[in-house]
C-alpha positions in Angstrom: -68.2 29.7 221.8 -66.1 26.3 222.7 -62.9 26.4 224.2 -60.6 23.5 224.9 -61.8 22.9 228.8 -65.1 22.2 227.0 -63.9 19.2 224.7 -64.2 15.5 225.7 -61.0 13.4 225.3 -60.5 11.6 221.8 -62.0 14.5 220.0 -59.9 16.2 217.9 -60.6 19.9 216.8 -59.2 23.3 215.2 -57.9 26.4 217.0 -59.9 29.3 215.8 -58.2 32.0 218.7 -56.1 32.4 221.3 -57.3 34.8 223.6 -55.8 36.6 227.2 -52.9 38.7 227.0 -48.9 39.5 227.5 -46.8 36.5 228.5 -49.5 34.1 229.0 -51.0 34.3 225.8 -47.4 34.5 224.2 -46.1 31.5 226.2 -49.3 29.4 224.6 -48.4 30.3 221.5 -44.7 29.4 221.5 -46.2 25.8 222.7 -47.4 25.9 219.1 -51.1 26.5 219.7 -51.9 29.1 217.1 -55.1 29.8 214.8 -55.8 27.1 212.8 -53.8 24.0 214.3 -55.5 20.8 214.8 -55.2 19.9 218.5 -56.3 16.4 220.1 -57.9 15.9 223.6 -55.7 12.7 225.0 -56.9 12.7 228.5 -57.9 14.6 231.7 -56.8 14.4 235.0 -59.8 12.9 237.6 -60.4 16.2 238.6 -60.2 18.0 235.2 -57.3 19.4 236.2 -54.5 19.1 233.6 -55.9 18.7 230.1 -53.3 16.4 228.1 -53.3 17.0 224.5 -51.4 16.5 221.3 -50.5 19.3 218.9 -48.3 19.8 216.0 -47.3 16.2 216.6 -45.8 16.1 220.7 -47.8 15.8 223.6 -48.3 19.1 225.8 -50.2 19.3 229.1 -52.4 22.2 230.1 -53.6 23.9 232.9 -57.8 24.4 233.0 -57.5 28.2 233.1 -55.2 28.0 230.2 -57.3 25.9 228.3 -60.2 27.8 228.8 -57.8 30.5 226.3 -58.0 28.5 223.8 -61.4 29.2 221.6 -62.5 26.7 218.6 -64.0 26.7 215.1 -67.7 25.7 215.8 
């Protein structure tokens, strides 16, 4: 199972969950990260540490524990 940590910038792929639970998970999907949005790796930080991607059309940046939350369509 891919999550977003695991993707290489330029790639673009397709949210297939959003996993953890309470506020975090809620606050992730109020960024617009939901089951079945398309979601583009921009860029990483040197030390992989925040993921920059674009999603439903405005850039967003994301912590690597966040982004591990995030599973994808294989």
């Amino acid at each position: 199972m891919k999550t977003l940590r695991d993707i290489k910038p330029g790639d673009t792929v397709r949210v297939a969950k959003v996993t953890g639970t309470g506020a975090i998970r809620r606050r992730i999907m109020d960024m617009g990260i939901t089951k079945g949005v398309s979601v583009t790796v921009r860029k990483t930080a040197p030390l992989g540490d925040p993921v920059e991607i674009t999603v439903r059309g405005y850039e967003l940046s994301l912590r690597k524990i966040d982004a591990e939350m995030i599973i994808l369509e294989s």
